[in-house]
PQR file of N, CA, C, O and H, with PARSE charges and radii, in Angstrom:
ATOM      1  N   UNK A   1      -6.929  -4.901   7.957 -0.4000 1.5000
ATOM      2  CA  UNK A   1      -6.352  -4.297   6.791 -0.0000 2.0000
ATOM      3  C   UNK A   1      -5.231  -5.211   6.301  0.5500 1.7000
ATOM      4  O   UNK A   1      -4.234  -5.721   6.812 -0.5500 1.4000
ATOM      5  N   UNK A   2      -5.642  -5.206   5.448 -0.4000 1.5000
ATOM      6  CA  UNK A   2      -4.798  -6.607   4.046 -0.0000 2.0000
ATOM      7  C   UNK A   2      -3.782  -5.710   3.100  0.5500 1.7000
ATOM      8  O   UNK A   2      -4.274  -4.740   2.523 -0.5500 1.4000
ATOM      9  H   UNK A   2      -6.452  -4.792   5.033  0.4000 1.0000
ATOM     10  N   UNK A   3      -2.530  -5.973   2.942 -0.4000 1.5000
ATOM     11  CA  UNK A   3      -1.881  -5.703   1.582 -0.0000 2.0000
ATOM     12  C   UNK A   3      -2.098  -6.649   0.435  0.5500 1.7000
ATOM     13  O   UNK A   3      -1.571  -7.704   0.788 -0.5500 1.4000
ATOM     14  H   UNK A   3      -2.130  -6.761   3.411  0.4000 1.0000
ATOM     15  N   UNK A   4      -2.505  -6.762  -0.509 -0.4000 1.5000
ATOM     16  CA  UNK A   4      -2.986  -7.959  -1.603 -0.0000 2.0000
ATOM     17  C   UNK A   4      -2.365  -7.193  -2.719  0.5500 1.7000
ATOM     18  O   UNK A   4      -2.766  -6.254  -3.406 -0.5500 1.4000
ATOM     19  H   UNK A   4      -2.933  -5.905  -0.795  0.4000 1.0000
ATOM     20  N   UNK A   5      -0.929  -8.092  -2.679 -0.4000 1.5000
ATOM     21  CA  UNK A   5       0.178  -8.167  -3.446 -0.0000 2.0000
ATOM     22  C   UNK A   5      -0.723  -8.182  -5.596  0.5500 1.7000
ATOM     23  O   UNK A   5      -0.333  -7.637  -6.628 -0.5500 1.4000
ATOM     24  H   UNK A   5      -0.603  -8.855  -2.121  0.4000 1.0000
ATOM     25  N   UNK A   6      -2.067  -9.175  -5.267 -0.4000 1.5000
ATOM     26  CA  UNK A   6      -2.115  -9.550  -7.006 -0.0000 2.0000
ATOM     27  C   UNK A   6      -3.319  -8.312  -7.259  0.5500 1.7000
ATOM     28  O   UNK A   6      -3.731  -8.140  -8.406 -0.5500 1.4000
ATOM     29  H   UNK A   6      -2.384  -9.618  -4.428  0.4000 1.0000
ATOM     30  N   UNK A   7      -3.881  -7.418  -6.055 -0.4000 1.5000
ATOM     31  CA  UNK A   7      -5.028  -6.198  -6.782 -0.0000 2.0000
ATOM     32  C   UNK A   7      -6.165  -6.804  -7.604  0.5500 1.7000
ATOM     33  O   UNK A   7      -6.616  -6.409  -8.679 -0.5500 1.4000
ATOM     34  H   UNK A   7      -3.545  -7.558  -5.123  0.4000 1.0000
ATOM     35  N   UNK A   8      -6.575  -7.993  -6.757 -0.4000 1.5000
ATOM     36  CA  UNK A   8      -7.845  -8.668  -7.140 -0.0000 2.0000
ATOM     37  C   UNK A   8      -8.259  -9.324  -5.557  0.5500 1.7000
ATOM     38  O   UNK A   8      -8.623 -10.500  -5.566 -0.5500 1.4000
ATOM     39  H   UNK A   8      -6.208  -8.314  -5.884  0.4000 1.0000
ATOM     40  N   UNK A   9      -8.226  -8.783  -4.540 -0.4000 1.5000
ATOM     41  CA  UNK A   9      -8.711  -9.013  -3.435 -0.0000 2.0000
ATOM     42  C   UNK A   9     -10.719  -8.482  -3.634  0.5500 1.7000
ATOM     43  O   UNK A   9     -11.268  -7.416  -3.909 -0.5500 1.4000
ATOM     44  H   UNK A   9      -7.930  -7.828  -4.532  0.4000 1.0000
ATOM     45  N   UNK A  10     -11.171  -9.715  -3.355 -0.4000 1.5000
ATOM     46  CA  UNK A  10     -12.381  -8.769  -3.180 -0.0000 2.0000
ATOM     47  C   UNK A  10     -12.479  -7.712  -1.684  0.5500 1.7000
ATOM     48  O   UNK A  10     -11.722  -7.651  -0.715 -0.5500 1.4000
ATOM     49  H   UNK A  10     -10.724 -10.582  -3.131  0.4000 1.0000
ATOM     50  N   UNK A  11     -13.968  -6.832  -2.061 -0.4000 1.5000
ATOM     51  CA  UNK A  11     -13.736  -5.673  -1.361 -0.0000 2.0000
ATOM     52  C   UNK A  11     -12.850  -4.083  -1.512  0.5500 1.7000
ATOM     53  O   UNK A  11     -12.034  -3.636  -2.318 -0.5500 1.4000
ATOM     54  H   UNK A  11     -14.583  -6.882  -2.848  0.4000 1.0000
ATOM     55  N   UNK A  12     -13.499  -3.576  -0.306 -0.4000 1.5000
ATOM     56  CA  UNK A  12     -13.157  -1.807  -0.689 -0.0000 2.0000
ATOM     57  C   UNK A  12     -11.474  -1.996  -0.828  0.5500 1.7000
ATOM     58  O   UNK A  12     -10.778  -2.793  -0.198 -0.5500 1.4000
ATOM     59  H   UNK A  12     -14.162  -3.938   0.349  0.4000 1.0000
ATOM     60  N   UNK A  13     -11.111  -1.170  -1.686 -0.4000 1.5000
ATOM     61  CA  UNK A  13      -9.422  -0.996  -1.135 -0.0000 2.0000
ATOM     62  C   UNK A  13      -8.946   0.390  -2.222  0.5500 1.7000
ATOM     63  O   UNK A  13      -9.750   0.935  -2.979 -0.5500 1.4000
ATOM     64  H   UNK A  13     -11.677  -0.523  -2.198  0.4000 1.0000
ATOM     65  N   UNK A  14      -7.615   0.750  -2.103 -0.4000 1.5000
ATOM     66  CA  UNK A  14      -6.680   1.625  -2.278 -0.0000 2.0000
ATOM     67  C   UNK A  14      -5.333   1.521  -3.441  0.5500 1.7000
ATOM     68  O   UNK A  14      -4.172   1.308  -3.093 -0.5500 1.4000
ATOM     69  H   UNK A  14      -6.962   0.307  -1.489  0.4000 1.0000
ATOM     70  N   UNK A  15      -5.614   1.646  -4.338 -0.4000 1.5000
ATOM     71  CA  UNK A  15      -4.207   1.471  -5.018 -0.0000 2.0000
ATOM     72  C   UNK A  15      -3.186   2.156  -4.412  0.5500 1.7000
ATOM     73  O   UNK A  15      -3.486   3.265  -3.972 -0.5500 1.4000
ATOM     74  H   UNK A  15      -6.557   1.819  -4.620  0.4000 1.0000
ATOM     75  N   UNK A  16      -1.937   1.740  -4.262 -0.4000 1.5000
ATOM     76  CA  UNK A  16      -0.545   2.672  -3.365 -0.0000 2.0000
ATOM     77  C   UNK A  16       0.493   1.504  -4.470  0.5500 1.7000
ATOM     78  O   UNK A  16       0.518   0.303  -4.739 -0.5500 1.4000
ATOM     79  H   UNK A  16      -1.694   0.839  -4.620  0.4000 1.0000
ATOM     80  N   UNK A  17       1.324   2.886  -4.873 -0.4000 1.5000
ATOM     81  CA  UNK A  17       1.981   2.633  -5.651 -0.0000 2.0000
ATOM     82  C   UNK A  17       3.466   1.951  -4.683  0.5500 1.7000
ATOM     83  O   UNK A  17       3.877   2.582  -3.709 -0.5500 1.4000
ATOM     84  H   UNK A  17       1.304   3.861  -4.654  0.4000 1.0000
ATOM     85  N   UNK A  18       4.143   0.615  -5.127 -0.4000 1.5000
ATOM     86  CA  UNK A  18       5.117  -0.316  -4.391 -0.0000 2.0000
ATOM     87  C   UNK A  18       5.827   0.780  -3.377  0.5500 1.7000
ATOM     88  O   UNK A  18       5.810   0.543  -2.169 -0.5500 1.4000
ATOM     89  H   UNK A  18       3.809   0.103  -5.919  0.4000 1.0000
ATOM     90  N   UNK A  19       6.339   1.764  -3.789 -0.4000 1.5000
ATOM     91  CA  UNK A  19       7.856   2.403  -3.329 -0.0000 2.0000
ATOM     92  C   UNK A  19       7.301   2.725  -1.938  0.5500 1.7000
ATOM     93  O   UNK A  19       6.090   2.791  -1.730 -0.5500 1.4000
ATOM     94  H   UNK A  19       6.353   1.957  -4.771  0.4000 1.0000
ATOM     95  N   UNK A  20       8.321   2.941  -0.897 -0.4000 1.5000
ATOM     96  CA  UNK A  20       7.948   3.480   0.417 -0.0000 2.0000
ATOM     97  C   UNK A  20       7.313   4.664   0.576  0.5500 1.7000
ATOM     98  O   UNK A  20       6.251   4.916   1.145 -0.5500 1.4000
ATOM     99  H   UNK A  20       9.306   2.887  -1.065  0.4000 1.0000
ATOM    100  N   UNK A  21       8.186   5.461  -0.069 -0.4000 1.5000
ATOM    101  CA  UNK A  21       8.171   7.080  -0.723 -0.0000 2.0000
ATOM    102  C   UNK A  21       6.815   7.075  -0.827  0.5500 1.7000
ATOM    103  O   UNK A  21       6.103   7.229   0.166 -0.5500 1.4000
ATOM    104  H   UNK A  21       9.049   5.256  -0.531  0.4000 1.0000
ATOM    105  N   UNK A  22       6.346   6.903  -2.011 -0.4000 1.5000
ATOM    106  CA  UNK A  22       4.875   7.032  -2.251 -0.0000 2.0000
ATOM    107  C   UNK A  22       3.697   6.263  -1.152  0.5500 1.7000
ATOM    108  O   UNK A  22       2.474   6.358  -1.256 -0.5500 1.4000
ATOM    109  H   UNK A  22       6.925   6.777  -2.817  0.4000 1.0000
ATOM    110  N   UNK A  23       4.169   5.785  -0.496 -0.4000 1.5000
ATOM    111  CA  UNK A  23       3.175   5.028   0.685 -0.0000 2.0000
ATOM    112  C   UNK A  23       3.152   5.823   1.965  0.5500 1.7000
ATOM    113  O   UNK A  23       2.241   5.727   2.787 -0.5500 1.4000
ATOM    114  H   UNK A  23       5.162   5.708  -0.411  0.4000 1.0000
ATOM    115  N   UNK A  24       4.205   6.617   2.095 -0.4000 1.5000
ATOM    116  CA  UNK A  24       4.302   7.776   3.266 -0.0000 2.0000
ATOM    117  C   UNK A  24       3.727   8.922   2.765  0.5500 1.7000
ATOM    118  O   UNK A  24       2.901   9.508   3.465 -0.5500 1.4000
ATOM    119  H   UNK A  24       4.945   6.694   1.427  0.4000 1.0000
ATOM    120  N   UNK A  25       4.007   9.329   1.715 -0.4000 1.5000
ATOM    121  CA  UNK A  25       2.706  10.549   0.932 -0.0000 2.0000
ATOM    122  C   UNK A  25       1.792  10.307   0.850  0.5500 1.7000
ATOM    123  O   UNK A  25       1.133  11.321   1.084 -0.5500 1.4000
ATOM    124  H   UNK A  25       4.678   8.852   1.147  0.4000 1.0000
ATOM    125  N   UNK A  26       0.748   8.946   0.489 -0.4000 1.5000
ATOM    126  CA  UNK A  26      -0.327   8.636   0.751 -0.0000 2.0000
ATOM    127  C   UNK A  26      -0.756   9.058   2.082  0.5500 1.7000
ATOM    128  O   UNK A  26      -1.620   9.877   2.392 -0.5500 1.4000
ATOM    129  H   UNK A  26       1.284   8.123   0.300  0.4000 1.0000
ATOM    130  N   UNK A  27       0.122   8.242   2.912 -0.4000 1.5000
ATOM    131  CA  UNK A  27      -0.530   8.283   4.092 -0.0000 2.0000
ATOM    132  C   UNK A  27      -0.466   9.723   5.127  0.5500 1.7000
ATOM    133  O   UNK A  27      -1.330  10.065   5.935 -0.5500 1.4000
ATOM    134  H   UNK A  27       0.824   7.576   2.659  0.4000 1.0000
ATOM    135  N   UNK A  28       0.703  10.351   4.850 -0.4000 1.5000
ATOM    136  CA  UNK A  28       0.872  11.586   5.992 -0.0000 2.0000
ATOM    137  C   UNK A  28       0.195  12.646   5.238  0.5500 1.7000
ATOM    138  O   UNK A  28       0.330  13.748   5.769 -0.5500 1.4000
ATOM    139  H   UNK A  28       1.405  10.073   4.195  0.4000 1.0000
ATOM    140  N   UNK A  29      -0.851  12.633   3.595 -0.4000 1.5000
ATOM    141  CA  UNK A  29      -1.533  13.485   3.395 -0.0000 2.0000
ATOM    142  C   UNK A  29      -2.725  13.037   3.115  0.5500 1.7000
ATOM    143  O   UNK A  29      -3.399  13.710   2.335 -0.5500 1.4000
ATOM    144  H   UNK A  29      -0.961  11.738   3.164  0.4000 1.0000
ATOM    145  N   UNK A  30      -3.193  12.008   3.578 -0.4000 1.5000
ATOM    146  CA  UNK A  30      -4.307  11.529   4.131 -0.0000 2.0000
ATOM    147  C   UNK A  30      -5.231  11.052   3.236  0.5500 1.7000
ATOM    148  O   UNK A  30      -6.453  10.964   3.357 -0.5500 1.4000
ATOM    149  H   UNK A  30      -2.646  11.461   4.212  0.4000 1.0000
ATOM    150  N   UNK A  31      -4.296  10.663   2.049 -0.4000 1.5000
ATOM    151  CA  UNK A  31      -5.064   9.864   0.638 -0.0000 2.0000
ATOM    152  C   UNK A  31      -5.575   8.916   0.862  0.5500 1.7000
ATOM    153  O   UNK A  31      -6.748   8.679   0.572 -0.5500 1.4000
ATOM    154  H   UNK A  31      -3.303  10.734   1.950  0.4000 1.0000
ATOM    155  N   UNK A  32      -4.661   8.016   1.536 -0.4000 1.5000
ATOM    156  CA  UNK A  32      -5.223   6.764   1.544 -0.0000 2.0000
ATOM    157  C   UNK A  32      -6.280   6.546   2.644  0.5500 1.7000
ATOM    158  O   UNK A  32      -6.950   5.527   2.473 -0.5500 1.4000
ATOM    159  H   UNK A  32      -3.709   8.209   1.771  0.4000 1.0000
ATOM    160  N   UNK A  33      -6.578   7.275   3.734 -0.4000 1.5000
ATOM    161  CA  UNK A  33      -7.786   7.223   4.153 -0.0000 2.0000
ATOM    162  C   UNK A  33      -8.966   7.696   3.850  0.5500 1.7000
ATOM    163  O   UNK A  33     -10.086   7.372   4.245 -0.5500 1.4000
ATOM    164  H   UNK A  33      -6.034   8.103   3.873  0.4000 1.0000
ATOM    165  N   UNK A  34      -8.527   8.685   2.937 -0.4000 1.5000
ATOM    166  CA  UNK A  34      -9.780   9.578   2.189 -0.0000 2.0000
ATOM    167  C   UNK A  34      -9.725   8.675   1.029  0.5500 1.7000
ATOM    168  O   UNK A  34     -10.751   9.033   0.452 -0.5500 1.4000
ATOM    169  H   UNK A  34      -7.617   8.948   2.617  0.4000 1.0000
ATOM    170  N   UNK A  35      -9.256   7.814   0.351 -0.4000 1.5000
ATOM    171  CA  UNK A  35      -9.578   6.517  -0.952 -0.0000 2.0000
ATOM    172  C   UNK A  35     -10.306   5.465  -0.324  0.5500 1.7000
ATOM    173  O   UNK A  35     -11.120   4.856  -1.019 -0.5500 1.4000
ATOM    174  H   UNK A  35      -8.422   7.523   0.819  0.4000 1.0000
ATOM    175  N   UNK A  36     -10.089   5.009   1.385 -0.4000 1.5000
ATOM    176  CA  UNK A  36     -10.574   4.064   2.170 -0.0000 2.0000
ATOM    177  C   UNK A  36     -11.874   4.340   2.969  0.5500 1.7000
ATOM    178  O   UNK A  36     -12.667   3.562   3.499 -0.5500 1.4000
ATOM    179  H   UNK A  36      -9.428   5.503   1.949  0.4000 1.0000
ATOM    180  N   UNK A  37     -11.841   5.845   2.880 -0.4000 1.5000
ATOM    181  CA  UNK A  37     -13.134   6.227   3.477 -0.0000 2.0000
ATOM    182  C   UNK A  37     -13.488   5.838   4.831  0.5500 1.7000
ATOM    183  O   UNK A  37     -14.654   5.563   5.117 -0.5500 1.4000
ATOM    184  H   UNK A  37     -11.197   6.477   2.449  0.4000 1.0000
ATOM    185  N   UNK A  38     -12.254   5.789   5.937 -0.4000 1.5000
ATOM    186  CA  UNK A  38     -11.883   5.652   7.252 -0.0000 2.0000
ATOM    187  C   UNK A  38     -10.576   5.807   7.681  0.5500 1.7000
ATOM    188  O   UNK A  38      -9.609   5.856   6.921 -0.5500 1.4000
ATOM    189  H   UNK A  38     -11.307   6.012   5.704  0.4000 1.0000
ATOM    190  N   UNK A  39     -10.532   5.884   8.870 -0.4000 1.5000
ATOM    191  CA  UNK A  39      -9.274   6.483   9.444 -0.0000 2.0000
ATOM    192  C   UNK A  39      -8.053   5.227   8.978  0.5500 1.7000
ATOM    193  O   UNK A  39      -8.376   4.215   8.356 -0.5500 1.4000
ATOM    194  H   UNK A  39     -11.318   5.844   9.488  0.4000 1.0000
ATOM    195  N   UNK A  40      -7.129   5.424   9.262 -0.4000 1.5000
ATOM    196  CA  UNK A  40      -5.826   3.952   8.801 -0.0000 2.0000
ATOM    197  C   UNK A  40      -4.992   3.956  10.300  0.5500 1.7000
ATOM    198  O   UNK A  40      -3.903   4.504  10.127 -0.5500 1.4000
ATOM    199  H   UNK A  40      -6.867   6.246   9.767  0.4000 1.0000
ATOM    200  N   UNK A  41      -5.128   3.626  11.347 -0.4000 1.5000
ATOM    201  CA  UNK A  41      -4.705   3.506  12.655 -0.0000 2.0000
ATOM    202  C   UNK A  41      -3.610   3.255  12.222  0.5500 1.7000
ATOM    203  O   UNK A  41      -3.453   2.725  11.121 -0.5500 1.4000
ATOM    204  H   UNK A  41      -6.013   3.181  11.488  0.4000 1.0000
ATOM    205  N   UNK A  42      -2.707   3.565  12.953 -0.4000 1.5000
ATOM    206  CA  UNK A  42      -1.209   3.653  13.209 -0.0000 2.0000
ATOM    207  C   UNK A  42      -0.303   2.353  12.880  0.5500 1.7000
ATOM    208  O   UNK A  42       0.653   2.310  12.106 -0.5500 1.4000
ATOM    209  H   UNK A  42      -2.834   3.995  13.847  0.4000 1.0000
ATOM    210  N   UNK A  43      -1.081   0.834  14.012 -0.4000 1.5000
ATOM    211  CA  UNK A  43      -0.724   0.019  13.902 -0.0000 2.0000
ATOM    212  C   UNK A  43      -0.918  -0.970  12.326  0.5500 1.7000
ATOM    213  O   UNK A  43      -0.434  -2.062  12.028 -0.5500 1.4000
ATOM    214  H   UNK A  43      -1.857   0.869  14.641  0.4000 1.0000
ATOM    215  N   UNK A  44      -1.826  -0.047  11.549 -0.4000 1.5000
ATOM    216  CA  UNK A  44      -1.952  -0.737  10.123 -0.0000 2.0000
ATOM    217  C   UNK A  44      -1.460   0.040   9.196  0.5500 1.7000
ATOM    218  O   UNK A  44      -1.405  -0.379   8.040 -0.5500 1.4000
ATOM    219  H   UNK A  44      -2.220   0.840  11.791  0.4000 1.0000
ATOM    220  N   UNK A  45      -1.047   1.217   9.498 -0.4000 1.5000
ATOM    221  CA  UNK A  45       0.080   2.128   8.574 -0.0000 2.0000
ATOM    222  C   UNK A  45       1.693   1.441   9.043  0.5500 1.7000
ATOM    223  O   UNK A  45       2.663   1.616   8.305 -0.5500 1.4000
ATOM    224  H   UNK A  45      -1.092   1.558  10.437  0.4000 1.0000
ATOM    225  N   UNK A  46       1.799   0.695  10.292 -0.4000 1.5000
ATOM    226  CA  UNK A  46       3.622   0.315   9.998 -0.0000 2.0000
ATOM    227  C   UNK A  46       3.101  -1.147   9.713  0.5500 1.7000
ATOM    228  O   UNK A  46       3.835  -1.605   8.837 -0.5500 1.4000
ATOM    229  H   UNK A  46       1.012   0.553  10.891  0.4000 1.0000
ATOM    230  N   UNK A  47       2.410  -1.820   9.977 -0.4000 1.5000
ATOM    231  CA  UNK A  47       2.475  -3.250   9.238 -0.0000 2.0000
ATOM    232  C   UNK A  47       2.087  -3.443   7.809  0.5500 1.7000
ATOM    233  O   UNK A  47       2.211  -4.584   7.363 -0.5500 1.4000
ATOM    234  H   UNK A  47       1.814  -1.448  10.688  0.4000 1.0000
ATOM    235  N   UNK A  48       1.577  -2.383   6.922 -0.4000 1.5000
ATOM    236  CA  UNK A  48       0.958  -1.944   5.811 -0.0000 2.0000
ATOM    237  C   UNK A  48       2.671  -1.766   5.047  0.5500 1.7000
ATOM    238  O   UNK A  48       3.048  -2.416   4.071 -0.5500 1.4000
ATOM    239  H   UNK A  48       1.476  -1.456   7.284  0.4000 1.0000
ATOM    240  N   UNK A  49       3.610  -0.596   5.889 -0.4000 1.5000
ATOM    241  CA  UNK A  49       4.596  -0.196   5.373 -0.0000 2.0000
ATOM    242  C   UNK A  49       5.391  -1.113   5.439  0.5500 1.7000
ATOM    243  O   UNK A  49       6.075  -1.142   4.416 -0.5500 1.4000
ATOM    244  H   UNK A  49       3.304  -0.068   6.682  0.4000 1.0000
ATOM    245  N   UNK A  50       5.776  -2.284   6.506 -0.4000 1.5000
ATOM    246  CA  UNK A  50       6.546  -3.223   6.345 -0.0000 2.0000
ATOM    247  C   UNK A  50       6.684  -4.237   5.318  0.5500 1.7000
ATOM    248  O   UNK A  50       7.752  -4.640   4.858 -0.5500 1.4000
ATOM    249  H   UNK A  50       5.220  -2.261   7.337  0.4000 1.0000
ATOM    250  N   UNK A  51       5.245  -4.707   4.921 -0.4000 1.5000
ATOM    251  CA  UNK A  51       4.708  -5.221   3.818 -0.0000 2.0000
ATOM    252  C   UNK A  51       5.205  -4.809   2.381  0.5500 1.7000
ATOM    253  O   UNK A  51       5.494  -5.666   1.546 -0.5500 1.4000
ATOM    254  H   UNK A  51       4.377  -4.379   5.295  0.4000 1.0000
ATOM    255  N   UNK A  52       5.284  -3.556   2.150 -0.4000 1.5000
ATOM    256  CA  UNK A  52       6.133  -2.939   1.243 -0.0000 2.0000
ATOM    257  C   UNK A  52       7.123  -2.879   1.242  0.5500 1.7000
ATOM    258  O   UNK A  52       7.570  -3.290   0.172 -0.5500 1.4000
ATOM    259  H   UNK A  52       5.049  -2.861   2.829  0.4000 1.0000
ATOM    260  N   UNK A  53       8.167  -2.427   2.190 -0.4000 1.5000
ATOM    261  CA  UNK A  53       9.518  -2.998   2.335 -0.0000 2.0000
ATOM    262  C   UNK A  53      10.058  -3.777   1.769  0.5500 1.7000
ATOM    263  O   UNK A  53      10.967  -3.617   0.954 -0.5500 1.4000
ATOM    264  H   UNK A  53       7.804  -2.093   3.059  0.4000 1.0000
ATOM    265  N   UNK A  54       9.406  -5.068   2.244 -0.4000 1.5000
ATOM    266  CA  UNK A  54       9.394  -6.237   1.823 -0.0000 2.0000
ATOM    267  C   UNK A  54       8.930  -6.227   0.311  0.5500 1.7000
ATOM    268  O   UNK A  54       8.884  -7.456   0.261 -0.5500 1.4000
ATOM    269  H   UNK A  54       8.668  -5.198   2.907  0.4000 1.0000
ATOM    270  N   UNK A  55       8.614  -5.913  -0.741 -0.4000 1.5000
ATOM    271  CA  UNK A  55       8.493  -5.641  -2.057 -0.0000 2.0000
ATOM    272  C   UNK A  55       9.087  -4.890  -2.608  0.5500 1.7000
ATOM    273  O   UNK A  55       9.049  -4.967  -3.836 -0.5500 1.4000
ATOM    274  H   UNK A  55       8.651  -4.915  -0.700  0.4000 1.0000
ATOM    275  N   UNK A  56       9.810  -3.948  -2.059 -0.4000 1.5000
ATOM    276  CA  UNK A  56      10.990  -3.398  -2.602 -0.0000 2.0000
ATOM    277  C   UNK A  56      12.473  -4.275  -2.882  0.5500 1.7000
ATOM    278  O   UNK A  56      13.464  -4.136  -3.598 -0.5500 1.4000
ATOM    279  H   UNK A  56       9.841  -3.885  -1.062  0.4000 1.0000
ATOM    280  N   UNK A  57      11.916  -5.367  -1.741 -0.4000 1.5000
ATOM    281  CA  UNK A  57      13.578  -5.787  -1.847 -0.0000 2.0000
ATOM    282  C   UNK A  57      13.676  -6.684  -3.099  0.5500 1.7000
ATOM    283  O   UNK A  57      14.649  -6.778  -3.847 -0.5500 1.4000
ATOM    284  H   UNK A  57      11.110  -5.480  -1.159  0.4000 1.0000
ATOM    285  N   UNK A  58      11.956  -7.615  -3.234 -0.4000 1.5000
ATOM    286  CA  UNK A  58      11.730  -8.943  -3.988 -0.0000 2.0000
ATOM    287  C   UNK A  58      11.138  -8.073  -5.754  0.5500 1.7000
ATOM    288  O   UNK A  58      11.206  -8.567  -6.879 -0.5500 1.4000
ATOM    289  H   UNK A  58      11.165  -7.538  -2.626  0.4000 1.0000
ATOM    290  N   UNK A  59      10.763  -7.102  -5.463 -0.4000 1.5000
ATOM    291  CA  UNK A  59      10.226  -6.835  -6.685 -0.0000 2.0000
ATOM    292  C   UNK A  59      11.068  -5.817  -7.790  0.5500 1.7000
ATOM    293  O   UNK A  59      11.273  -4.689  -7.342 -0.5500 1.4000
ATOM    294  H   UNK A  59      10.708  -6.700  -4.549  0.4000 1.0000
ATOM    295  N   UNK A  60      11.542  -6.063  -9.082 -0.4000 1.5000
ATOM    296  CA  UNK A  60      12.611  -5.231  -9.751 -0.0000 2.0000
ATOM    297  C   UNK A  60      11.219  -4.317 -10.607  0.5500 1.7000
ATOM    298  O   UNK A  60      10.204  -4.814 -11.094 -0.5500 1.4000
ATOM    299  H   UNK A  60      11.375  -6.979  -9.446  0.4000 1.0000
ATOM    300  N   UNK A  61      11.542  -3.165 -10.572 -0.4000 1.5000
ATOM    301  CA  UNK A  61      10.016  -2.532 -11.944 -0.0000 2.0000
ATOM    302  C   UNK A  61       9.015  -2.613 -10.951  0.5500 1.7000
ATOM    303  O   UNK A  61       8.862  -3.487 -10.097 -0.5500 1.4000
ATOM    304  H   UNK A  61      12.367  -2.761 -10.176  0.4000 1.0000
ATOM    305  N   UNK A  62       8.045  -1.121 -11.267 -0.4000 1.5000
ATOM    306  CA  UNK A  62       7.050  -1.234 -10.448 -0.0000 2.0000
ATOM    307  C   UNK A  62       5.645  -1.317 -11.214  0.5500 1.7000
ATOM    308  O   UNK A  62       4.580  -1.173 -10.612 -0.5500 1.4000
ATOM    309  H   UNK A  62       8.169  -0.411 -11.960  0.4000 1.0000
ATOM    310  N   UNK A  63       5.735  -1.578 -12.691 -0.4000 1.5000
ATOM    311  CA  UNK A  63       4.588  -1.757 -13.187 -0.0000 2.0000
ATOM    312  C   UNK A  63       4.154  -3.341 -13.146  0.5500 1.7000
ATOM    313  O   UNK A  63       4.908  -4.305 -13.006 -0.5500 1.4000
ATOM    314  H   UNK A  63       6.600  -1.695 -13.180  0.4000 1.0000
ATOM    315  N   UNK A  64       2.831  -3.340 -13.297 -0.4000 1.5000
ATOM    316  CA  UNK A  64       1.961  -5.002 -12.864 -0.0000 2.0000
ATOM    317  C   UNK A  64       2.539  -5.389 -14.177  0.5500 1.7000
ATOM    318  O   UNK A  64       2.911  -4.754 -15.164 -0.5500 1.4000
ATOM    319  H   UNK A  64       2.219  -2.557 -13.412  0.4000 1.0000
ATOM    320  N   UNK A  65       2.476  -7.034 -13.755 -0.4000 1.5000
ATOM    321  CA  UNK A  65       2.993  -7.885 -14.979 -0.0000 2.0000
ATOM    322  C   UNK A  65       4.399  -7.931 -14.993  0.5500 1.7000
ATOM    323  O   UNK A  65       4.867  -8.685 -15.846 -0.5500 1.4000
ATOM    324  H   UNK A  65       2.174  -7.550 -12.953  0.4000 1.0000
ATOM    325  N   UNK A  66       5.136  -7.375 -14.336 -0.4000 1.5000
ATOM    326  CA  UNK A  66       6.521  -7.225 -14.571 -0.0000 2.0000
ATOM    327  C   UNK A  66       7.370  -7.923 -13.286  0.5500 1.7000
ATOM    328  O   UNK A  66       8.501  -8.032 -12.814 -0.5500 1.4000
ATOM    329  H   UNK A  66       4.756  -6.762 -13.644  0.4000 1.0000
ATOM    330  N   UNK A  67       6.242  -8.232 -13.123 -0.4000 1.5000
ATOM    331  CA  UNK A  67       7.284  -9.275 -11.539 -0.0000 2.0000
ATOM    332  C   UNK A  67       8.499 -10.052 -11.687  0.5500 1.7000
ATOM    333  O   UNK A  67       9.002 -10.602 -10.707 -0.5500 1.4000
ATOM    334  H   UNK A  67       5.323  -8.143 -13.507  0.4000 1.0000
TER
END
């Protein structure tokens, strides 16, 4: 499981909106595995969330194009 910062990765995937907030609601109500259509193991929900972190700090605006 890949975070792909530009949303042109080929293959299945999940839109999750940047903020942490919204990446812990995805996940503790089970969107993003029901969008992935498999379970999201533990160890790829905190390296998934760290990944974002990390885009909170570098990214100002959360709409595309606005980097």
């Amino acid at each position: 499981m890949t975070l792909d910062r530009s949303g042109r990765a080929a293959g299945r995937g999940a839109y999750v909106c940047r903020t942490g907030e919204c990446f812990d609601t995805a996940f503790t109500k089970g969107a993003l595995s029901r969008a992935l259509k498999t379970p999201v193991p533990t160890e790829s929900r905190i390296a998934l969330g760290e990944g974002l972190k990390l885009d909170d700090q570098m990214i100002e605006g959360g709409a595309r194009g606005q980097e």
